[in-house]
C-alpha positions in Angstrom: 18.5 -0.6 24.1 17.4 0.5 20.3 14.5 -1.3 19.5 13.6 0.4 16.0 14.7 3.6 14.4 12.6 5.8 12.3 14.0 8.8 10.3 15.2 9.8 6.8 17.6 7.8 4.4 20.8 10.1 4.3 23.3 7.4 2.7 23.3 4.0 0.9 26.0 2.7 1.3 27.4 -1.4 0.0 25.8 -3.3 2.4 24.4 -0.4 5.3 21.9 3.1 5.6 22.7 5.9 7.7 19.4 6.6 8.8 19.3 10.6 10.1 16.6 10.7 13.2 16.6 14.3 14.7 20.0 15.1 13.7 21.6 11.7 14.9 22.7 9.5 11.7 22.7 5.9 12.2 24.7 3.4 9.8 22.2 0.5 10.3 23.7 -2.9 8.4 20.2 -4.3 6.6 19.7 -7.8 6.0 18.4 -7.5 2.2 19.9 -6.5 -0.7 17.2 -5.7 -2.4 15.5 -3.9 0.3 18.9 -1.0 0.9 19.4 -1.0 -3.2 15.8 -0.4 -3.7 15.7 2.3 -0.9 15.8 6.3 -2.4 18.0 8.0 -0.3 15.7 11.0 1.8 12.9 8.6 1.9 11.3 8.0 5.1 12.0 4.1 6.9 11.4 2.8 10.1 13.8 -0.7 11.0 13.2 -2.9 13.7 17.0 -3.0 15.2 19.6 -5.6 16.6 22.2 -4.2 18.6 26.2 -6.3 18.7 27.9 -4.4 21.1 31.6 -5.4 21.8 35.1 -4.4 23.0 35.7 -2.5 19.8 32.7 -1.3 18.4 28.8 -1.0 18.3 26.6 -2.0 15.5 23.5 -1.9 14.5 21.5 -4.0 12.1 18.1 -3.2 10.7 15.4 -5.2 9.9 12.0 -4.6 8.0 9.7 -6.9 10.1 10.3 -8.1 14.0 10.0 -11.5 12.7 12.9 -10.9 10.3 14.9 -9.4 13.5 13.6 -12.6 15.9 15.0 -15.0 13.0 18.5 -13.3 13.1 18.3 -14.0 16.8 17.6 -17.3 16.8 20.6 -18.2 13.7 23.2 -16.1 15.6 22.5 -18.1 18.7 24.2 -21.1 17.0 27.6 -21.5 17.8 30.0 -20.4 15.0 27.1 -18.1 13.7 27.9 -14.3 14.0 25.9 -11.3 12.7 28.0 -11.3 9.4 26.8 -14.7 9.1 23.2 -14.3 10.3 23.0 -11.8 7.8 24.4 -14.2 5.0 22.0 -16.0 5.2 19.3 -13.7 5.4 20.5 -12.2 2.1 20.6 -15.5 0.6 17.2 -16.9 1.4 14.0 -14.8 2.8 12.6 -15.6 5.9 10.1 -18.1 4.9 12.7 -20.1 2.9 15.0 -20.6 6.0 12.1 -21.9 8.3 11.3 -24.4 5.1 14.8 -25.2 4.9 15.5 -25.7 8.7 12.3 -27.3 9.2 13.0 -30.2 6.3 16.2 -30.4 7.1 17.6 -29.0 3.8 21.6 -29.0 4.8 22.5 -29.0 1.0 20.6 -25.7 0.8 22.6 -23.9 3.9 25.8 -24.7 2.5 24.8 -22.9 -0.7 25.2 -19.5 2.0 28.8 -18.0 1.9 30.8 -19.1 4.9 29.0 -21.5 6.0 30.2 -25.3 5.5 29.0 -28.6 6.0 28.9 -29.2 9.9 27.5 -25.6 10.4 24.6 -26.2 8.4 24.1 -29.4 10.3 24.4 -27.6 13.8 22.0 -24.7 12.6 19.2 -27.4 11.7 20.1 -29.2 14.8 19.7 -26.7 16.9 16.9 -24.7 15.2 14.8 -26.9 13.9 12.5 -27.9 17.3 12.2 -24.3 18.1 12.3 -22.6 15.1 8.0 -23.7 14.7 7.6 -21.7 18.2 8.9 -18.7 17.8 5.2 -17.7 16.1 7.1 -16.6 12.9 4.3 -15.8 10.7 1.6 -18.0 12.7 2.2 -21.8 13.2 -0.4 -22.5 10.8 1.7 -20.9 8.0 4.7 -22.4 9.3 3.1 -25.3 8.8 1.9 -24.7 5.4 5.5 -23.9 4.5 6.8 -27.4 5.5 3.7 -29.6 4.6 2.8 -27.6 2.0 6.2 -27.4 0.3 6.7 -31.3 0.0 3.0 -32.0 -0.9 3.2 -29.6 -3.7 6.5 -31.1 -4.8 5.2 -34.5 -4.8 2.1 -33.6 -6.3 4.1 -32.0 -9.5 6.4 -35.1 -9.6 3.9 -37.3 -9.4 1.7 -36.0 -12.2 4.9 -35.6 -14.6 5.8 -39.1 -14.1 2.2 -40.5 -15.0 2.3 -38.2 -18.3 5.7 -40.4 -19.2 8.6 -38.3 -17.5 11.0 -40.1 -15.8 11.7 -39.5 -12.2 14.3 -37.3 -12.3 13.6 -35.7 -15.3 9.9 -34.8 -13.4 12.1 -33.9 -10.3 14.8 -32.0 -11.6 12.4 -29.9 -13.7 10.3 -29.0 -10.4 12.9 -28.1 -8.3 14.2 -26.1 -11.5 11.0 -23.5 -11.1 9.7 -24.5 -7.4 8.5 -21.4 -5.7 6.0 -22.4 -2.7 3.5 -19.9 -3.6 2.3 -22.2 -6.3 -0.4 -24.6 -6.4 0.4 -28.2 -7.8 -1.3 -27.4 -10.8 0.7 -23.9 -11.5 4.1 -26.1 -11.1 3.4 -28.6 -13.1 2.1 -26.2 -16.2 5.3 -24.7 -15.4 7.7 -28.1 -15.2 5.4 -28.5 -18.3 6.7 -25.6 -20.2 10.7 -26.0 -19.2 10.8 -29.5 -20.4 9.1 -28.6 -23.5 5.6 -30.0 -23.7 
């Protein structure tokens, strides 16, 4: 079994790398778009590697981070969830997103991934969400931070807006509009500030 590859960048190709290690090239399928478009070809990478091996073929998918490769495990573990899909949804949403997603339950956000529909967003968060907190992605105390965090910062924001006049769901829309969890509650409220025009 491959567990990582480490070698030169010899191709970039739509959605793949052919990784040359001692005269062996690799096409390694990489989760992030950003991460293989980014990439200068020659340049020296080392992926942490998934191996699909079946009747009529053998491939290999590459990850930055062993967390990002234990995360692909545990999505493709869910019935009607293949690599292509695992992948999907690893190009949609980074790693911390999907455990905040799983972890509040966030169905609406899933379907939003290519392929996958309604009950298959429902099965990934049923299945996922009591183990996705014990897989030690990133420490349980960020985990944590990601779903407490995430609504209390929310809340925070929404609450503020409203007591400065904003109606509900104008102080709601406008946070969700520029949410990113690595802001305080004061930095997304400025922000919800400045998109509705105050």
């Amino acid at each position: 079994m491959i567990t990582y590859l480490k070698g030169r960048v010899e191709e970039i190709n739509e959605n793949a790398l052919v990784i040359e290690v001692y005269g062996i090239g690799y096409e390694v399928f990489c989760c992030s778009q950003q991460f293989y478009e980014q990439m200068e070809s020659k340049a020296s990478v080392t992926l942490y590697i998934y191996e699909h091996i079946k009747e009529d073929g053998h491939d290999l998918y590459g990850f930055r981070h062993k967390e990002e490769r234990e995360l692909f495990k545990k999505l493709t573990s869910v019935s009607g969830i293949g690599p292509k899909g695992g992948m999907q949804i690893l190009n949609t949403y980074t790693s911390q997103e999907i455990i905040s997603i799983i972890l509040s339950a966030d169905s609406k956000a899933l379907n939003k991934v290519s392929g996958i529909g309604p009950k298959t967003a429902q099965r990934i968060i049923l299945e996922l969400k009591d183990s996705i907190g014990k897989m030690g992605l990133y420490g349980t105390e960020l985990l944590q931070a990601v779903y407490l965090g995430t609504s209390t910062q929310k809340d925070d924001a929404i609450e503020a807006l409203t007591a400065l006049g904003y109606g509900a769901a104008d102080a709601k829309k406008a946070v969700s509009a520029i949410f990113d969890d690595r802001d305080t509650s004061e930095q997304l409220i400025k922000k919800a500030l400045s998109l509705l025009g105050l």
